[in-house]
C-alpha positions in Angstrom: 135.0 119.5 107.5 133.1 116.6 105.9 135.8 114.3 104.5 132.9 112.6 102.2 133.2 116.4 100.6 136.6 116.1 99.3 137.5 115.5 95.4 139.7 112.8 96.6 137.1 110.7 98.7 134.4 111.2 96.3 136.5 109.7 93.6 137.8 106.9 95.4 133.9 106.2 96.8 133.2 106.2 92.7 135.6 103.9 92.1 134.8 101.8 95.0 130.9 102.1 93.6 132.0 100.6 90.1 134.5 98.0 91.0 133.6 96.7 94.3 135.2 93.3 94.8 138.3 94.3 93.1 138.5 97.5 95.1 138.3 95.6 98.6 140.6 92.5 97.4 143.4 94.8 96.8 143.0 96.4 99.6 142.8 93.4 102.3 146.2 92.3 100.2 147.8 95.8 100.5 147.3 95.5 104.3 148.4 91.9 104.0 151.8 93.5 101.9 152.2 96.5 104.7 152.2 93.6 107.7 154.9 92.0 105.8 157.0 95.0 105.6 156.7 95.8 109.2 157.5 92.2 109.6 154.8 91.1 111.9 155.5 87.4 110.4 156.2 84.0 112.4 153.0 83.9 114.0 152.6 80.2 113.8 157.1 79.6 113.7 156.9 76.7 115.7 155.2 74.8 112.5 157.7 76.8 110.1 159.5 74.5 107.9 162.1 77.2 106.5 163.6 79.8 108.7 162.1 83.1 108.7 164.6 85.2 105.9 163.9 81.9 103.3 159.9 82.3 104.4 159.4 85.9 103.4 160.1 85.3 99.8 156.9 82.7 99.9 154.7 84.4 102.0 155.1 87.6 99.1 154.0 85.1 96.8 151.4 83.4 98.7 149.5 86.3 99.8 149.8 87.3 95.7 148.3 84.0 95.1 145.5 84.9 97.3 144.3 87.8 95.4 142.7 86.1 92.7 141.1 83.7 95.2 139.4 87.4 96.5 138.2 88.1 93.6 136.3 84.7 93.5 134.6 84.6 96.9 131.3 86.8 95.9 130.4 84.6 92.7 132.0 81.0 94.1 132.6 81.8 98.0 132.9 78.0 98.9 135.4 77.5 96.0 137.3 80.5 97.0 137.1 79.8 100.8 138.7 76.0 99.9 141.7 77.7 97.7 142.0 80.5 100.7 142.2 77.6 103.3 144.9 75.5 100.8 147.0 78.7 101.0 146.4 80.0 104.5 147.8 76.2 105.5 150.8 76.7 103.8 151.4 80.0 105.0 151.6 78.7 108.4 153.9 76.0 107.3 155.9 79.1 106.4 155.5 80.2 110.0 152.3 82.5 109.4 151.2 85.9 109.0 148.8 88.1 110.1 147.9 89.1 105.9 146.9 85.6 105.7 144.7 85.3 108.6 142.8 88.3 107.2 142.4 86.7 104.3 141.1 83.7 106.0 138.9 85.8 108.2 137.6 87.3 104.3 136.9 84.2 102.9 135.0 82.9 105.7 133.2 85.8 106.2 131.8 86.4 102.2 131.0 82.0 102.3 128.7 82.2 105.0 126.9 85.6 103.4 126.8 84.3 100.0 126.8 80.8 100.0 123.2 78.9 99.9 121.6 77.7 102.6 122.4 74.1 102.4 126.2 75.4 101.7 126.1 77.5 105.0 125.5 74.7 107.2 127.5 72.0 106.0 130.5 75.4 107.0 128.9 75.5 110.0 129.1 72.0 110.8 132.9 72.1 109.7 133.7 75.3 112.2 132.1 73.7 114.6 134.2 70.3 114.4 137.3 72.1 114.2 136.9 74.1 117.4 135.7 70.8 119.4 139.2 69.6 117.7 141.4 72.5 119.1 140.2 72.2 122.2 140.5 68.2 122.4 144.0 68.0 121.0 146.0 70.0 123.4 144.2 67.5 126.2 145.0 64.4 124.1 149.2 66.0 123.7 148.8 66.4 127.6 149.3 69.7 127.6 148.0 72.0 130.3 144.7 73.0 130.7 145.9 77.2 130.0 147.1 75.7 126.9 144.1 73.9 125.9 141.8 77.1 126.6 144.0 79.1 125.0 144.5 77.1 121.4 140.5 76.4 121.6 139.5 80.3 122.1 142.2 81.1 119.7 140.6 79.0 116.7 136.9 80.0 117.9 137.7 83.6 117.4 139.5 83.0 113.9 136.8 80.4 112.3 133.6 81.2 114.2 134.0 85.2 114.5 133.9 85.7 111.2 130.6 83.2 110.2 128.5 85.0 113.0 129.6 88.2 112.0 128.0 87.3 108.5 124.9 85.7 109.8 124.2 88.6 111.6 124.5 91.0 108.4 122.7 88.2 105.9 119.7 88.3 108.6 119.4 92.0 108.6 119.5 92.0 105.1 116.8 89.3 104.5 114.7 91.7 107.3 115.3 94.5 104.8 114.3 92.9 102.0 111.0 91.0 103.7 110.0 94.4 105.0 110.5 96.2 101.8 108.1 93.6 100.1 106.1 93.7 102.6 105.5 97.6 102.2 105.1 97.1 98.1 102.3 94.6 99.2 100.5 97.2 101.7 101.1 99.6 98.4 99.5 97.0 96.0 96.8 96.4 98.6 96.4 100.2 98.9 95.8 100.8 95.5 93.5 97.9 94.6 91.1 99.4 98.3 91.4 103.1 95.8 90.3 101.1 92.9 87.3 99.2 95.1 86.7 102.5 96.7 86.2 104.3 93.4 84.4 101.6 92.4 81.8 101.5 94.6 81.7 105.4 94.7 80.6 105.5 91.4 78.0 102.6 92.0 76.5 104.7 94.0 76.5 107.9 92.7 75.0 105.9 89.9 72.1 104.8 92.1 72.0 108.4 93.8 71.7 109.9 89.9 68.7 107.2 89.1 67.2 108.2 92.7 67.6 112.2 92.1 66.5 112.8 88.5 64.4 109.2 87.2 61.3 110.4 88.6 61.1 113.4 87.1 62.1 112.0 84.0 59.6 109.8 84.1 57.0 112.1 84.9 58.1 114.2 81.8 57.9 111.3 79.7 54.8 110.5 80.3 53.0 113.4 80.1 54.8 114.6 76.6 53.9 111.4 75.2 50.2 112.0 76.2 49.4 115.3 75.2 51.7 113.9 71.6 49.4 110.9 71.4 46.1 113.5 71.8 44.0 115.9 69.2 45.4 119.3 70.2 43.8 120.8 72.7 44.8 123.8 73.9 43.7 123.6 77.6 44.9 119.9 78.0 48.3 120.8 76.7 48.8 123.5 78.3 48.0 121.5 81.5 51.0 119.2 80.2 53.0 121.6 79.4 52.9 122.9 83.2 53.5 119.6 84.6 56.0 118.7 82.8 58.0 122.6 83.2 57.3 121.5 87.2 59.1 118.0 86.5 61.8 119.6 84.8 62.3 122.4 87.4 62.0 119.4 90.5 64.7 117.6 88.7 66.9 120.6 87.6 66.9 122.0 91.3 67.4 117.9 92.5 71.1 117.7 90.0 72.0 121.3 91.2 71.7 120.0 94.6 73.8 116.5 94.3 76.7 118.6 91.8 76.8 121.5 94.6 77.2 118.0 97.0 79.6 116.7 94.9 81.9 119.7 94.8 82.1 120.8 98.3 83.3 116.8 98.8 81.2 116.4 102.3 80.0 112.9 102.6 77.1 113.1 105.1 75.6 116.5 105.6 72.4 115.1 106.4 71.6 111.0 107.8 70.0 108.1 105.4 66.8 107.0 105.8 65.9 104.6 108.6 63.1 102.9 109.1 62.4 104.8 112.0 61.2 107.4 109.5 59.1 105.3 108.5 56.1 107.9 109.8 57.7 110.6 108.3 58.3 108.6 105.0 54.5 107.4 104.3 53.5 111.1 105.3 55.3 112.5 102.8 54.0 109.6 99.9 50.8 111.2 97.7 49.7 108.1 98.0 47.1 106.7 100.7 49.0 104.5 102.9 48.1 102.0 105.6 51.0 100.0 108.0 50.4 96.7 109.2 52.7 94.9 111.9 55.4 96.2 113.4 58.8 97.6 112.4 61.5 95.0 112.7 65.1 95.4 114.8 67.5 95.1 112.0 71.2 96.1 111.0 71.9 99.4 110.3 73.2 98.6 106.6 69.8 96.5 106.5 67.5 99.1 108.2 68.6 101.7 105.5 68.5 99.7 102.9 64.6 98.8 103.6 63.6 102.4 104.2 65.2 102.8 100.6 63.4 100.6 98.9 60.1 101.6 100.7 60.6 105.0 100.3 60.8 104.4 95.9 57.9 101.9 95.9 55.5 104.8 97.6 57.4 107.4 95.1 56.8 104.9 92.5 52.6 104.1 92.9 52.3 107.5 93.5 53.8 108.8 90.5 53.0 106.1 88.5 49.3 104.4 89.5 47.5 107.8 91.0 45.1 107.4 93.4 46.5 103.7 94.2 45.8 102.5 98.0 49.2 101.2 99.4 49.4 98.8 102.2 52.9 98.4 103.8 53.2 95.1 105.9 55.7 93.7 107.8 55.6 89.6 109.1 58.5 87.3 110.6 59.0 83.6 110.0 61.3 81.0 111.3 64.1 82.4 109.0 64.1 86.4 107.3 61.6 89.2 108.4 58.9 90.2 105.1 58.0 93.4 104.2 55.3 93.8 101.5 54.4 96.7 99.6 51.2 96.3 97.9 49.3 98.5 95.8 46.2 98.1 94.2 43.1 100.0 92.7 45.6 102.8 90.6 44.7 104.5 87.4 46.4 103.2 84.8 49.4 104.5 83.5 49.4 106.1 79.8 51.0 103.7 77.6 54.0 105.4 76.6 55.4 105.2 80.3 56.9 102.0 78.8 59.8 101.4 82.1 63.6 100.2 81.8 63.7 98.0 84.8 66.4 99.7 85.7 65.0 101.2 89.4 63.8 97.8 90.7 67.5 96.3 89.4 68.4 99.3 91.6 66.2 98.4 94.6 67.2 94.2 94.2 71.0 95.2 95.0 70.5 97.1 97.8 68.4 94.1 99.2 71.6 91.6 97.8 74.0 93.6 99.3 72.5 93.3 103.1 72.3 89.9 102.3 68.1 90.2 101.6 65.9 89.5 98.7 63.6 91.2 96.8 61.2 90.6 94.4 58.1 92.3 92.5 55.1 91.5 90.2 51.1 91.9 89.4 49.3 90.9 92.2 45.6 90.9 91.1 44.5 94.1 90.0 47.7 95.6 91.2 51.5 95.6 92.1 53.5 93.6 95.1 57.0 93.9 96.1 58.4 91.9 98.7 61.9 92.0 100.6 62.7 89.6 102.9 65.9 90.4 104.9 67.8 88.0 107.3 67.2 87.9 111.0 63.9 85.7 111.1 62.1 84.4 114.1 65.4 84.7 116.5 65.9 88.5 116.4 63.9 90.2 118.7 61.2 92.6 117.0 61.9 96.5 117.3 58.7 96.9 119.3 58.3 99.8 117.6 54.2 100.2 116.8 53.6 102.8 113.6 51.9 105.9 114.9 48.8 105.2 112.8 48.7 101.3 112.1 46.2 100.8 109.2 45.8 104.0 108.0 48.0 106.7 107.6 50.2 108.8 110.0 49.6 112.5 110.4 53.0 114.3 108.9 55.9 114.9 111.1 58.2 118.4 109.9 56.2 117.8 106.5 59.2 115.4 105.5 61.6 112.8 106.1 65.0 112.9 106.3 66.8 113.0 103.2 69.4 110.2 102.4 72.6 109.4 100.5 74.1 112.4 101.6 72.0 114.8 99.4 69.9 117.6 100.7 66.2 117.3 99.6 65.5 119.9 97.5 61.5 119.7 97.8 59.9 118.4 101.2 56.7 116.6 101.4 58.7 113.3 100.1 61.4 111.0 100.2 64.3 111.2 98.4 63.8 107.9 96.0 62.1 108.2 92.4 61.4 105.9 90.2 62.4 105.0 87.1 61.2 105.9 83.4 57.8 105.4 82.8 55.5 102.1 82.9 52.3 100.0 81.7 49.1 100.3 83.0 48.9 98.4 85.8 52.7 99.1 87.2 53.9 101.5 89.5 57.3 101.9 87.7 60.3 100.4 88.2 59.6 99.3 92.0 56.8 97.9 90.5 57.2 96.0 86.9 59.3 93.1 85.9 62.9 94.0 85.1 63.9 94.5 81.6 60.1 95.7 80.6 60.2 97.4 77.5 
């Protein structure tokens, strides 16, 4: 039978909850009041001043005295432990009891658990003197050396016992405590990686959205706005009206694609873009490309990051500056390795594919975040973008040769890889589009200052 069960226990437990330090001070004096009774007294008789029937009478009211002084030791324990040592004294002037040693034991016990730190040593300090003092004195009376170990062990066990004992509960306690905050800080820190995390997650589904559906957009756009801007014409419209029916389709089938990614929660059914795709990458461009120089040996955050951008400058002069001849170039110097994508000799773009700047914004923090740089403008009767990422002249290069250097490669599978963790709905070209429309002369966003009209 659990005792904790019965009505009894649980309602002195309840009233031990409420009332703490009264419940244990009357209890320490009711044991104090049953050791009288059985008449364990005269512990100390041999420093009694009154015989032991006259002493009863005070030690009653001594150890009465000493339950007020109880009640003090949790909110003034160095106060309460100097009254409790003022009445244990004259208890064994009395001739002692055992009540008033618990007491003692009590006092000590709550002073050096709740007492301050500076309190607690200057206790320590005074235990300590008063053992080295009950073990000298017996040797300065001349008494014999049982004596001297006995009176010193006596007075270890009663001051010291009960200051360890408290030490040793105070230091698990301040363990508790340090390891409870130290679980609310791997909580705090746990949320605030959830918050980054979600942060970032929706960074890039931001750039993923911009990279699955901008293109299309854009190609929509543009060719509404021309057949708008034209004297009906039934052939030519119709003509826009299929291109832009294909744009909407590419881009429908392109949002179906990242939602059904998006529901089924799988991070990485298919691998980013490296720039060991590179071949694969300017295969799948409808623009003419030609490579010059070879691939550098970068990080992986880096070597994804430059496929990237690559990848959307080719979407971009294709979509935006048809029949544009793109030259992809890649250089070292003393401190970053330069990529250049230049395109030049395009149609120019209708005037209503006015960009946002929002794609090359896109393709400058990918370039940031790897620690690179990019930047775009006209370059004579074209476009440039250059990215210059870290490494320089003391990286080793890749070694890697394009298949077709100068000119460009013969397919491979008919497209690259797709990236971001999105399948690619239509092959024959990488995964980045640009962004909203552009002026003549710019290949969209990959290619036009940011923050064009």
């Amino acid at each position: 039978m659990d005792v904790r069960a019965h009505p009894v226990a649980r309602r002195l437990h309840a009233i031990y909850a409420r009332h703490p330090v009264i419940v244990s001070a009357a209890g320490t004096i009711a044991v104090g009041a049953a050791l009288l009774a059985l008449g364990i007294t005269g512990l100390w008789q041999n420093y009694a001043i009154f015989g032991p029937d006259t002493a009863l009478a005070w030690h009653v009211l001594i150890l009465a005295a000493a339950f007020p002084v109880l009640l003090l030791r949790r909110r003034h324990p160095i106060v309460a432990l100097g009254a409790g040592t003022i009445l244990f004294t004259a208890d064994i002037l009395l001739g002692g009891t055992l009540g008033m040693l618990i007491v003692l034991f009590d006092l000590i016990y709550a002073a050096a658990y709740w007492a301050g730190p500076r309190a607690r040593r200057m206790l320590l300090g005074i235990i300590a003197g008063l053992v080295a003092i009950s073990f000298a004195l017996p040797v300065v009376l001349g008494e014999p050396v049982q004596i001297v170990v006995l009176f010193g062990l006596q007075n270890f066990a009663i001051l010291a016992t009960p200051y360890w004992w408290a030490a040793a509960v105070r230091q698990g306690r301040e363990l508790a405590a340090s390891e409870a905050a130290r679980a609310d800080d791997a909580q705090r820190i746990a949320a605030l990686d959830r918050q980054q995390a979600i942060r970032d997650e929706r960074s890039r589904m931001a750039q993923d959205l911009h990279d699955a559906i901008a293109g299309d957009l854009s190609a929509i756009a543009i060719h509404s706005e021309a057949a708008l801007s034209r004297s009906p014409d039934p052939a030519r419209d119709r003509a826009a009206l299929v291109a832009v029916r294909a744009a909407s389709v590419e881009g429908l089938e392109q949002m179906r694609s990242m939602i059904a990614l998006l529901r089924t929660g799988d991070d990485s059914p298919g691998a980013p873009l490296r720039l060991a795709d590179l071949p694969a990458i300017v295969a799948a461009s409808e623009a003419p490309v030609s490579l010059v120089g070879e691939t550098p040996e970068l990080p992986t955050a880096a070597d994804q990051a430059l496929a990237r951008i690559i990848a959307e400058s080719l979407r971009n002069a294709a979509r935006h500056a048809p029949g544009s001849q793109v030259v992809i170039s890649f250089a070292v110097d003393a401190e970053a390795h330069r990529v250049q994508v230049r395109s030049t000799g395009g149609r120019p773009a209708d005037p209503a594919a006015a960009g946002t700047g929002h794609g090359i914004h896109l393709m400058r923090e990918r370039a940031e975040r790897v620690g690179g740089r990019l930047e775009a403008g006209p370059d004579g009767d074209g476009w440039l973008v250059t990215v210059r990422m870290p490494g320089g002249a003391g990286a080793a290069p890749a070694g890697r040769t394009p298949e077709s250097r100068g000119e460009r490669p013969e397919p491979h599978g008919g497209r690259p890889e797709p990236h971001g963790g999105r399948p690619e709905p239509h092959g024959g070209r990488p995964e980045p589009h640009g962004d909203a429309g552009q002026t003549p002369r710019s290949h969209g966003d990959a290619g036009m200052p940011e923050g064009a009209a």
